[in-house]
C-alpha positions as CSV (number, residue, x, y, z in Angstrom):
1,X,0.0,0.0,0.0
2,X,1.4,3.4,-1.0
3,X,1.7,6.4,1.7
4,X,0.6,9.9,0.3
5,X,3.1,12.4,1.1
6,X,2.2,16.2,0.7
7,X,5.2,18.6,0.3
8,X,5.2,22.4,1.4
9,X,7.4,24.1,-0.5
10,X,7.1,28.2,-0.4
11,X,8.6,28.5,2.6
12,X,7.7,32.2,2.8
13,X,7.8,32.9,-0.9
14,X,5.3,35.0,-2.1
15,X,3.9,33.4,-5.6
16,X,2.5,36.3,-7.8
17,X,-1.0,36.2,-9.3
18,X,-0.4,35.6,-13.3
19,X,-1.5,37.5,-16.5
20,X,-5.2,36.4,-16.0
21,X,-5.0,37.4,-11.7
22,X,-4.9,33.9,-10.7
23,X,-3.3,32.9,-7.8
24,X,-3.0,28.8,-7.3
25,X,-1.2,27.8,-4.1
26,X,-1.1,24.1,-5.6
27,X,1.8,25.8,-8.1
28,X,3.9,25.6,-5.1
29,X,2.7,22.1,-3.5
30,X,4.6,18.8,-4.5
31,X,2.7,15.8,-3.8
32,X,4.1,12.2,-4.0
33,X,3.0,8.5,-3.6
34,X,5.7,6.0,-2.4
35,X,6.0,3.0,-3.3
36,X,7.9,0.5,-6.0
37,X,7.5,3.2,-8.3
38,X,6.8,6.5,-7.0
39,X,4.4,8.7,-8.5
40,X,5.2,13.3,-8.1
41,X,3.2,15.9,-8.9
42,X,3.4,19.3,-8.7
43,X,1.3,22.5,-10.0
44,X,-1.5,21.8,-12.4
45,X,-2.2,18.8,-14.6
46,X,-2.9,19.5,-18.6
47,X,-6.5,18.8,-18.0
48,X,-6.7,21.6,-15.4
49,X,-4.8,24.2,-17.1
50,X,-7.2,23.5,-19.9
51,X,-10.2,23.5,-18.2
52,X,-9.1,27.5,-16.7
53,X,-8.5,28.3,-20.5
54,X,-5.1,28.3,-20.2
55,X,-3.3,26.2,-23.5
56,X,-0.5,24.5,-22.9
57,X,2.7,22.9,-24.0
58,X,3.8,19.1,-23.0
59,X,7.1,17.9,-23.1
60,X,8.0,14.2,-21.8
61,X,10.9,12.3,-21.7
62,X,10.3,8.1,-21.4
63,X,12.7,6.6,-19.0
64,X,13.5,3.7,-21.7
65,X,15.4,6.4,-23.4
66,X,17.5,7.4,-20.3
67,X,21.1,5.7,-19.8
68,X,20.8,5.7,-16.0
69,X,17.4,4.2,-16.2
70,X,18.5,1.3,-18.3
71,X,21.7,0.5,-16.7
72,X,19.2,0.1,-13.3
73,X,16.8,-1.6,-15.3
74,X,13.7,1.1,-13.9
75,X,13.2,1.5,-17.9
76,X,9.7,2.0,-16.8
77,X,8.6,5.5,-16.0
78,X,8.9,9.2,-17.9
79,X,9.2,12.9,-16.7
80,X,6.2,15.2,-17.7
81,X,6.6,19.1,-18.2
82,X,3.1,21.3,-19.2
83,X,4.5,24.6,-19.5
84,X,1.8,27.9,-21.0
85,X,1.9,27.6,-24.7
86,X,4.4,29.5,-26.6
87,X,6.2,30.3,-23.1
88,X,9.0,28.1,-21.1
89,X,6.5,28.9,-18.0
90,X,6.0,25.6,-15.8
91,X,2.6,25.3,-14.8
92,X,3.2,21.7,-13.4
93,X,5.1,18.3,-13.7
94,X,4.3,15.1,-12.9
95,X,7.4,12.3,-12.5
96,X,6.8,8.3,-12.3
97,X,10.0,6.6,-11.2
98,X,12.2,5.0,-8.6
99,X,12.9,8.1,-6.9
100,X,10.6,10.3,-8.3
101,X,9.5,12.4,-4.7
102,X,13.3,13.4,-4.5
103,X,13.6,14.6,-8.6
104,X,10.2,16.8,-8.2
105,X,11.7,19.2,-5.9
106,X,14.3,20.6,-8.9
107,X,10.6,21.6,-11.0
108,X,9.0,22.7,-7.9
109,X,12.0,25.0,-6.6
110,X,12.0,26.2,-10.8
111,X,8.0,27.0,-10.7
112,X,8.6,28.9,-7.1
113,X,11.5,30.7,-8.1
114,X,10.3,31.8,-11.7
115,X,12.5,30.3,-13.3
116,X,11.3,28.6,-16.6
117,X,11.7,25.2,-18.2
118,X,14.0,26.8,-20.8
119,X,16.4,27.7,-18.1
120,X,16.6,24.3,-16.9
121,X,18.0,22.9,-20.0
122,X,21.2,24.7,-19.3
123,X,21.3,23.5,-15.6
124,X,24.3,20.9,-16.0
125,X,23.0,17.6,-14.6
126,X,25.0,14.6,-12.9
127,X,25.3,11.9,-15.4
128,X,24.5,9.2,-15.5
129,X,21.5,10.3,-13.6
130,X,17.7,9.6,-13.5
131,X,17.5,13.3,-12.9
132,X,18.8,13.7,-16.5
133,X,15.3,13.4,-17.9
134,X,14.3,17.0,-16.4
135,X,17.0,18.2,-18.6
136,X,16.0,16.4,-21.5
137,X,12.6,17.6,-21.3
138,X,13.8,21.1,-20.7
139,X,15.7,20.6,-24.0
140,X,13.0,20.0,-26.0
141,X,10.6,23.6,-24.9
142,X,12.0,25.9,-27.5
143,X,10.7,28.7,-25.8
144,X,12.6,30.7,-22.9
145,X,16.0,32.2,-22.3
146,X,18.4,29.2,-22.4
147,X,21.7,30.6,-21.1
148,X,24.5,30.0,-22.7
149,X,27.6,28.6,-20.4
150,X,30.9,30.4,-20.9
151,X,33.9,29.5,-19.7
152,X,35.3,32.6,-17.5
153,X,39.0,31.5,-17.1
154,X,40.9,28.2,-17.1
């Protein structure tokens, strides 16, 4: 039997009502079932943005595809991104895998800080890493300001 776990994550951080004056606490609330595979969500699912009239883009990434995730054999699983169309905005994530309640908080941490999925795509990520599928999903939203890496001095 999975246990629900429920996340808190503003810690003080104000969250900003968005273009339309909406202001959605559950942006900021990771929520997680343990188990074999672990199931973590956090802000809204496509069907909810959709049903606020607000379109979307989803990016996923399928953990058969990952290096990590076949070398482990947990082939089964994927990272989910819904950002607001034509933006690198996150509106919410959902992640099925092994350790999916610790590799939500990197999405949740983006969505409280502002910081869009676009961004993420130049985070440099551990590899091999299960992790590395929120960075292949961030690679594939061609929206945002991807910051280029520069190397400062040697």
């Amino acid at each position: 039997m999975a246990a629900s776990i429920i996340f808190l994550a503003t810690n003080g951080v104000e969250i900003e009502a968005d273009e339309e004056g909406l202001v959605d606490l559950t942006l900021a609330v990771a929520r997680g079932e343990v188990g074999k595979s672990e199931i973590a969500h956090v802000g809204l699912y496509e069907h909810e943005a959709r049903e606020r009239g607000i379109e979307v883009d989803t990016f996923a990434e399928h953990f058969g595809e990952l290096d990590r995730a076949m070398a482990d054999g947990e082939e089964e699983g994927f990272v989910k991104v819904h950002v607001r169309k034509g933006t690198d905005k996150i509106l919410g994530a959902t992640i099925v895998a092994r350790h999916a309640g610790e590799m939500i908080s990197e999405v949740t941490v983006a969505m409280v800080g502002g910081v869009g999925l676009g961004t993420l795509a130049a985070v440099i990520h551990p590899y091999p890493t299960q992790a590395e599928a929120i960075k292949h999903v961030a690679g594939w939203c061609p929206a945002g300001p991807i910051r280029q890496l520069r190397l400062v001095s040697a």
